[in-house]
C-alpha positions in Angstrom: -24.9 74.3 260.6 -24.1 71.1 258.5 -24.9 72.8 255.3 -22.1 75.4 256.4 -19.8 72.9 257.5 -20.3 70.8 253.7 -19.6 74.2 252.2 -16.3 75.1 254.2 -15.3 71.2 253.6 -16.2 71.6 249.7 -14.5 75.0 249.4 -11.4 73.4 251.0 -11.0 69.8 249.1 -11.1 71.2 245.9 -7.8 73.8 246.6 -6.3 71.4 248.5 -6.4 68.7 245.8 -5.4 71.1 243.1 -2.7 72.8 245.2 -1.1 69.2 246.3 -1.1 67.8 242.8 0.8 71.0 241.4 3.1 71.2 244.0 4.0 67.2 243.5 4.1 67.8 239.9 6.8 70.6 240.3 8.9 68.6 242.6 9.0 65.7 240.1 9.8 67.9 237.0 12.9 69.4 239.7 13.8 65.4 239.7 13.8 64.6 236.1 15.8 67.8 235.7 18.2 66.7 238.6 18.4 63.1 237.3 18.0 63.9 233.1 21.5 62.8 232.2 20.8 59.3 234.1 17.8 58.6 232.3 18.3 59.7 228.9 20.1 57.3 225.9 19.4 54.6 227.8 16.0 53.0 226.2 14.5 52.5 229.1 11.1 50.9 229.0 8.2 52.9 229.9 7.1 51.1 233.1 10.4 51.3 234.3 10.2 55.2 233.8 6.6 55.0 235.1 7.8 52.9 238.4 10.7 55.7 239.1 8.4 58.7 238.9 5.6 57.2 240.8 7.6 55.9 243.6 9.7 59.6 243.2 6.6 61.4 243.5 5.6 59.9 246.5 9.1 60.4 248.5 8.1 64.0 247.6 5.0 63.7 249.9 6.5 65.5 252.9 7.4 68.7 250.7 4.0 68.5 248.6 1.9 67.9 251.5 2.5 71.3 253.8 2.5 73.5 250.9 -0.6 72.3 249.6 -2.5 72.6 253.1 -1.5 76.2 253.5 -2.3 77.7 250.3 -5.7 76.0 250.4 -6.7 77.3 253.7 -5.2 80.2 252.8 -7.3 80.7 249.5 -10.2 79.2 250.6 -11.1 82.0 253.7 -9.5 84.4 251.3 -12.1 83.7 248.7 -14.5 83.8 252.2 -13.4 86.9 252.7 -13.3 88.6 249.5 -16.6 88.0 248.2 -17.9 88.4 252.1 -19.3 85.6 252.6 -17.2 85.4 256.2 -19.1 88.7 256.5 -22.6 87.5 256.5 -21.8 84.1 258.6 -20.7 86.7 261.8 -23.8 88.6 261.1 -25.7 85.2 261.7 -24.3 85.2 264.8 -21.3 82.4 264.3 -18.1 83.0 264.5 -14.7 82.3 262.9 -13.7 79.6 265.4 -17.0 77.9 264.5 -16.0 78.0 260.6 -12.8 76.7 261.0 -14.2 73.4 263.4 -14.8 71.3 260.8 -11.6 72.3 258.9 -9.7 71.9 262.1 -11.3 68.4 262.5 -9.9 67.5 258.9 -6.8 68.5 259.1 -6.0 66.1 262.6 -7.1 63.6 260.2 -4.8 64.6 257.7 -2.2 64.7 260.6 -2.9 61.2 261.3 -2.7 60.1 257.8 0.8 62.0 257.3 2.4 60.3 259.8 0.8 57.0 259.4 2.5 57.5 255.5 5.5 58.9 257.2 6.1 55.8 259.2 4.8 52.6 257.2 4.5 53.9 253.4 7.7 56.3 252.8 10.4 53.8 254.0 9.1 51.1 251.4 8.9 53.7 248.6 12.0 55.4 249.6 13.5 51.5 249.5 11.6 50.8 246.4 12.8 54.5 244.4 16.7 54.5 245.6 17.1 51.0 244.2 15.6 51.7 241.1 17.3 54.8 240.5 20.5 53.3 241.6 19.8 50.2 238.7 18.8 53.3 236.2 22.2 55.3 236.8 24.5 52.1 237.1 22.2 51.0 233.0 25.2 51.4 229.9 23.6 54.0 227.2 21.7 52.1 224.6 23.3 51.0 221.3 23.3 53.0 219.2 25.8 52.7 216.1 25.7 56.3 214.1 27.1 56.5 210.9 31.2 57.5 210.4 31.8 57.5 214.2 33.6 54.6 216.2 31.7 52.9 218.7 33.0 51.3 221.8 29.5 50.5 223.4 30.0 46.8 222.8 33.1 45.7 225.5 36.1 44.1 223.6 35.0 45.6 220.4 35.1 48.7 218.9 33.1 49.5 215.2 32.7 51.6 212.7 29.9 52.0 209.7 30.7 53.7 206.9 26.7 54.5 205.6 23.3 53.2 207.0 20.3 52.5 204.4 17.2 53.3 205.0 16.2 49.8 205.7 17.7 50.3 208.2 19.6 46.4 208.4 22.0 47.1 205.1 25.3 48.4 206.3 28.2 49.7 203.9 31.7 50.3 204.6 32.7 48.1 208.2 35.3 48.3 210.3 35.6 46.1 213.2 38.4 46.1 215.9 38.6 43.1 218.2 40.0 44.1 221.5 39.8 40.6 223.7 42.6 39.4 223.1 44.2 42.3 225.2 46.5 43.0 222.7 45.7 46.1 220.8 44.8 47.3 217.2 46.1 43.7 216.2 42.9 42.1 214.9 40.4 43.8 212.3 38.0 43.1 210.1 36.7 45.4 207.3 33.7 44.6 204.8 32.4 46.5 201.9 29.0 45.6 203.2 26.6 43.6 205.4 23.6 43.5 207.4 22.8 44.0 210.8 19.8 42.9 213.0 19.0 42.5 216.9 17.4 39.5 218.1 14.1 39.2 219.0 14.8 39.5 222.6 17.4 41.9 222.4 20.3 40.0 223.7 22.7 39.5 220.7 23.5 41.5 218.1 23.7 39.7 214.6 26.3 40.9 211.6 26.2 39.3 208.4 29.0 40.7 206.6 30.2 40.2 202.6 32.9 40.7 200.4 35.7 41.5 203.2 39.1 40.8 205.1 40.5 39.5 208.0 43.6 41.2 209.7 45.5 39.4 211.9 48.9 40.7 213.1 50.6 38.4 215.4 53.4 39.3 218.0 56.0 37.0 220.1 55.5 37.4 223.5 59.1 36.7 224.2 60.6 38.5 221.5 58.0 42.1 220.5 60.4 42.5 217.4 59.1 39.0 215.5 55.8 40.0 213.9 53.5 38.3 211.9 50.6 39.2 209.6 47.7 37.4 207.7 45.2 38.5 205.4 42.1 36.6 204.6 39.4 37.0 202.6 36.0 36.0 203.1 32.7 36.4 200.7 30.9 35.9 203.6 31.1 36.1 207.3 28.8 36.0 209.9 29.8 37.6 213.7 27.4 37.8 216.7 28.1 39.9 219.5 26.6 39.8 223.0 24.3 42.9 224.4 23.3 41.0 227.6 25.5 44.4 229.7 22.6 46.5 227.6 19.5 44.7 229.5 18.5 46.5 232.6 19.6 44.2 235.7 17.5 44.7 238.8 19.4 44.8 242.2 19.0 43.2 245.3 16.4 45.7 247.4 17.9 43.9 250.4 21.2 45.8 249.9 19.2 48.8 250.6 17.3 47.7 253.5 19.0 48.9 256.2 19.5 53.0 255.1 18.0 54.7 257.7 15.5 56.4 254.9 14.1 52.8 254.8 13.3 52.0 258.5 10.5 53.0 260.1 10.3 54.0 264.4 10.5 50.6 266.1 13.5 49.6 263.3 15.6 53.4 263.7 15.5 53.0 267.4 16.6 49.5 267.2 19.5 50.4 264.8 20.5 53.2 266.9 20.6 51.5 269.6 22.9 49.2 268.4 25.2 51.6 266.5 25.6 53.6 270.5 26.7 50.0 271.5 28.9 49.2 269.2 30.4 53.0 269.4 30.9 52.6 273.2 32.2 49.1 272.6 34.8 50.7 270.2 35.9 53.4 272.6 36.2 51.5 275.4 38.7 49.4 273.3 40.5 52.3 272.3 41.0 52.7 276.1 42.3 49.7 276.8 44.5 49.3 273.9 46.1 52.9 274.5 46.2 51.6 278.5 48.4 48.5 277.5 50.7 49.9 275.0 52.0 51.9 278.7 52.1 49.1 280.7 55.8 50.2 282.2 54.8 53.0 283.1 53.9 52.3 286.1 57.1 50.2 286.4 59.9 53.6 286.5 60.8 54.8 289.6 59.9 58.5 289.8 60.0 58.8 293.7 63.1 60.9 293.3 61.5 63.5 291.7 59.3 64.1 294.4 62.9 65.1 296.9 63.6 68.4 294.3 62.0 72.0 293.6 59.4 72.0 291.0 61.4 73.9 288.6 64.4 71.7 288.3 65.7 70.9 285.3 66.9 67.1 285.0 68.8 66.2 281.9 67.6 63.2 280.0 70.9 61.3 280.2 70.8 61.3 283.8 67.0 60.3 284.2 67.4 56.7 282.7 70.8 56.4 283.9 68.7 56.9 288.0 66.7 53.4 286.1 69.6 51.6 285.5 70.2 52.2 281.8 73.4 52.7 280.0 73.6 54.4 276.7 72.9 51.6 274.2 69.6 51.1 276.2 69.2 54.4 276.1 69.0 54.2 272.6 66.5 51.7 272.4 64.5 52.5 274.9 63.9 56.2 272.7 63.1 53.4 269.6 60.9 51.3 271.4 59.0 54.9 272.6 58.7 56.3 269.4 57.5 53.1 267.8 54.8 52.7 270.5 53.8 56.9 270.4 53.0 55.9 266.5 51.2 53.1 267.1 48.8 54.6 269.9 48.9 57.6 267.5 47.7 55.6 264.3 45.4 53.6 266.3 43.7 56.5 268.0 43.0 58.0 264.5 41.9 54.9 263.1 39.5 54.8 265.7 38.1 58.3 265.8 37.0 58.6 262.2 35.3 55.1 262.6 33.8 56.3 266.3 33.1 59.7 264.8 31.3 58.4 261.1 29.6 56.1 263.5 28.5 58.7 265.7 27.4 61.1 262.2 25.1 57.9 261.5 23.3 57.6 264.8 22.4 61.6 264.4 20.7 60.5 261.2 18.6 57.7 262.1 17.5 60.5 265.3 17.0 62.7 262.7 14.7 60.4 260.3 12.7 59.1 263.8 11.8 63.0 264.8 11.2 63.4 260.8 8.5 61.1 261.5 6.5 63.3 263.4 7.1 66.6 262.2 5.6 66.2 259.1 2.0 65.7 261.0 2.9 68.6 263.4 3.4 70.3 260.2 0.4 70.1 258.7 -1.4 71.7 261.7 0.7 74.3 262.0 0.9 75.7 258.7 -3.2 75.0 258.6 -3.3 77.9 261.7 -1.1 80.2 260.1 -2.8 79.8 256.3 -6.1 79.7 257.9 -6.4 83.2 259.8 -4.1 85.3 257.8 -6.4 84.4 254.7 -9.6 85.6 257.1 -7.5 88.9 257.7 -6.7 89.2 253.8 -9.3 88.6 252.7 -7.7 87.9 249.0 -8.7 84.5 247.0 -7.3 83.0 244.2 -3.7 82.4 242.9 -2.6 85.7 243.4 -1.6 87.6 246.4 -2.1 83.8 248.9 0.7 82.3 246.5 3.1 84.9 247.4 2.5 84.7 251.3 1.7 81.0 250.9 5.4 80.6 249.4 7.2 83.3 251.7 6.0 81.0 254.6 7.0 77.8 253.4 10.3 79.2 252.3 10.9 80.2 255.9 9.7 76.4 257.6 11.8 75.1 254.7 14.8 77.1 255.3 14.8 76.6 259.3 13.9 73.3 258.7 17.0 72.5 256.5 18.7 74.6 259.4 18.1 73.0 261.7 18.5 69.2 260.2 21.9 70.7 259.2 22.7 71.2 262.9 21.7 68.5 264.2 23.8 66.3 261.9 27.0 68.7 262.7 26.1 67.9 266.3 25.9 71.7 267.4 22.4 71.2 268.4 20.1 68.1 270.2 17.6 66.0 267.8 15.0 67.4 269.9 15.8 70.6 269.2 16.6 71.2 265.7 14.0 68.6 264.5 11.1 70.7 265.8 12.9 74.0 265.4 10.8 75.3 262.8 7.6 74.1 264.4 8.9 76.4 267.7 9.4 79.1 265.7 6.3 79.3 263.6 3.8 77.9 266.2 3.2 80.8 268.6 3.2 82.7 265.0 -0.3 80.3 264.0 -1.5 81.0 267.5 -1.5 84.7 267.1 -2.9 84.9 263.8 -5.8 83.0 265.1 -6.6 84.5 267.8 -6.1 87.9 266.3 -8.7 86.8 263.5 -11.1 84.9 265.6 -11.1 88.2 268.2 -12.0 90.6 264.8 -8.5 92.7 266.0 -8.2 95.7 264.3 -4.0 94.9 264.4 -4.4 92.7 262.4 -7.0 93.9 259.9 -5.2 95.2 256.2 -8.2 98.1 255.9 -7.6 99.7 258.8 -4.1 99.7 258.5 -4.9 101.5 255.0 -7.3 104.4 256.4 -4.5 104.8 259.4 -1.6 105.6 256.3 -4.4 107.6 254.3 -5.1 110.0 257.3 -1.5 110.3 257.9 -1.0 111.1 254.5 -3.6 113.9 255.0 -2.0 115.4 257.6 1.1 115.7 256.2 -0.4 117.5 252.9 
């Protein structure tokens, strides 16, 4: 029995492996073709690239890590199946249940793992990925000066270079325009050539020019109409400009700390718990401020209303004259309403986007705490649905298990995404829509397995094939 159990175990690890690593490896190539404008011209180092795409790759676990578990078990009791090895175990008198034990076993352990990486791992990566990325989209493109085109990578100055040599340094044919002065097109240089070279670090940029002018038009601030221009010439000059805005500048991951992608249980529960308080604290405000702009209220005598028929009309005029007020009262009494009715009014919105964005918030950190779990819930589920239909196949490979492999995950995906969707709109509970796709495919699993374990003839393809051929018979 233990040599079967190392073959099952061997003829699962290697699919799963391969299936896992292919299905990461499409998700990061969707990234980089998601994110390619944000990353390209910017001369990035390569361990900065490196850090993105492993940290990236790992946030794609969740996705990766379902996918790959049910192909595999499906191919692996397809391959069974198809080359009847399944066949001659039940002829030896042990059945399916017993050739999925040590498969089942595996995949609680897998389980475990998911959500111990679910939990502790994916907020630091997640933390770790989103700041990077966020420092890699906020990087200026690198400089780079092409010949006969204006420049304006370089802040306060914009250039031009006439021809490059192929030494690369010599330059022919500058133009420089110095913006800092805030004044315009008023300073420029031009040189019939020079040479240009970085530092060694990379922080300035270093021009030697030759043979060249200075342009210098100079305008009155308190009278635009008085103008005055120099020219100077220079054999040689040298200019260095600053490229410290080109250098990569890594931001505080503390800023980032408290997204709800970064917390794990015991941290979402604590920050929901305070967002409730400080949304009831904010409503109960609300209340009260609303309650005090009415104060007098209370204060007008209505008890005369009480003495007439329900339907009677009572004119306006005569309703604050019963309190006592004459018709320049009157009048302010109306202004002093509809400045408070704006108020309240203005208030009250104020406070219900802030109550309701507040509210949107707390449904995401209940939706990242059940995300938690469902991945490992997951994993098993998918397992007992990948597992038994590939015993019922009976098909190995890449070929005909892909298809069904992806029309099942496209379907948890899709209700998945459904039901997150949801629960964020607040149409449906966290509860609910976090495990909705687990509900639905669940008794789905359970079937399948008992349908294979039990050899049903429902469930078997072949069968199903002689049934149509007989049928087809009959008819001819």
């Amino acid at each position: 029995m233990k040599r079967l159990y190392i073959l099952i175990l061997r003829s699962y690890l290697g699919p799963l492996i391969l299936t896992f690593f292919i299905a990461l490896f499409i998700l990061v190539m969707q990234f980089l073709w998601k994110y390619i404008d944000d990353l390209v011209g910017k001369g990035l180092q390569w361990h900065v690239i490196g850090e993105l795409l492993f940290y990236a790759s790992t946030t794609f676990v969740p996705l990766a890590l379902p996918l790959a578990i049910l192909l595999s078990s499906l191919m692996t009791f397809g391959n069974l199946g198809e080359r009847y090895e399944l066949v001659a175990i039940k002829s030896a008198g042990i059945s399916l249940r017993t050739v999925m034990k040590p498969l089942v076993v595996l995949s609680v352990f897998i389980s475990i793992f998911a959500f111990f990486f679910s939990n502790n791992i994916l907020p630091v990566t997640n933390l770790k990925f989103k700041s990077i990325l966020y420092d890699v989209r906020q990087q200026k493109l690198a400089l780079n000066i092409r010949e006969g085109i204006f420049y304006n990578g370089i802040d306060g100055y914009t250039m031009r270079i006439g021809k490059k040599e192929k030494d690369g340094v010599t330059i022919r044919d500058v133009m420089i325009y110095d913006h800092t002065s805030r004044m315009g097109n008023t300073t420029v240089t031009r040189a019939e050539w020079g040479k240009m070279e970085q530092s060694s670090d990379g922080g300035t940029l270093e021009l030697t020019l030759y043979n060249g002018y200075n342009y210098d038009e100079k305008i009155d601030r308190r009278n635009e109409n008085k103008k005055a221009f120099q020219r100077t010439y220079f054999g040689e000059q040298y200019r260095r400009f600053d490229l410290s805005d080109f250098k990569m500048m890594r931001t505080n991951e503390e800023l980032f700390r408290n997204h709800y992608q970064m917390l794990n249980l015991k941290q979402l529960t604590q920050a929901e718990d305070s967002l409730k308080k400080e949304s009831e604290l904010r409503l109960s405000g609300l209340h009260r401020s609303t309650e005090l702009s009415y104060f007098f209220n209370d204060q007008l005598d209505s008890t005369f209303m009480k003495e007439l028929p329900a339907d009677t009309l009572i004119p306006h005029d005569r309703l604050f004259a019963i309190n006592g007020l004459d018709r320049n009262e009157l009048g302010e009494a109306y202004d002093m309403a509809i400045n408070a009715a704006k108020n309240t009014r203005s208030n009250i919105e104020f406070n219900k986007s802030d109550i309701e964005a507040r509210t949107l918030l707390v449904r995401k950190h209940q939706v990242e705490w059940h995300r938690k779990f469902t991945l490992s819930i997951a994993c098993l589920v998918l397992f007992f649905i990948g597992a038994p239909l590939g015993a019922i196949i009976r098909k190995g490979g890449l070929g005909l298990p892909l298809i069904i492999s992806i029309i099942f995950f496209v379907i948890y995906h899709v209700i998945s995404m459904t039901g997150e969707k949801s629960v964020k709109a607040g149409t449906m509970e966290p509860l609910i829509g976090m495990w909705l796709s687990s509900i639905v495919l669940l008794p789905l699993g359970i079937i399948l397995t008992i349908k294979a374990t039990t050899d049903s003839q429902l469930m078997d393809i072949d069968s199903w094939k002689r049934l149509f051929s007989r049928k087809d018979k009959k008819t001819k």
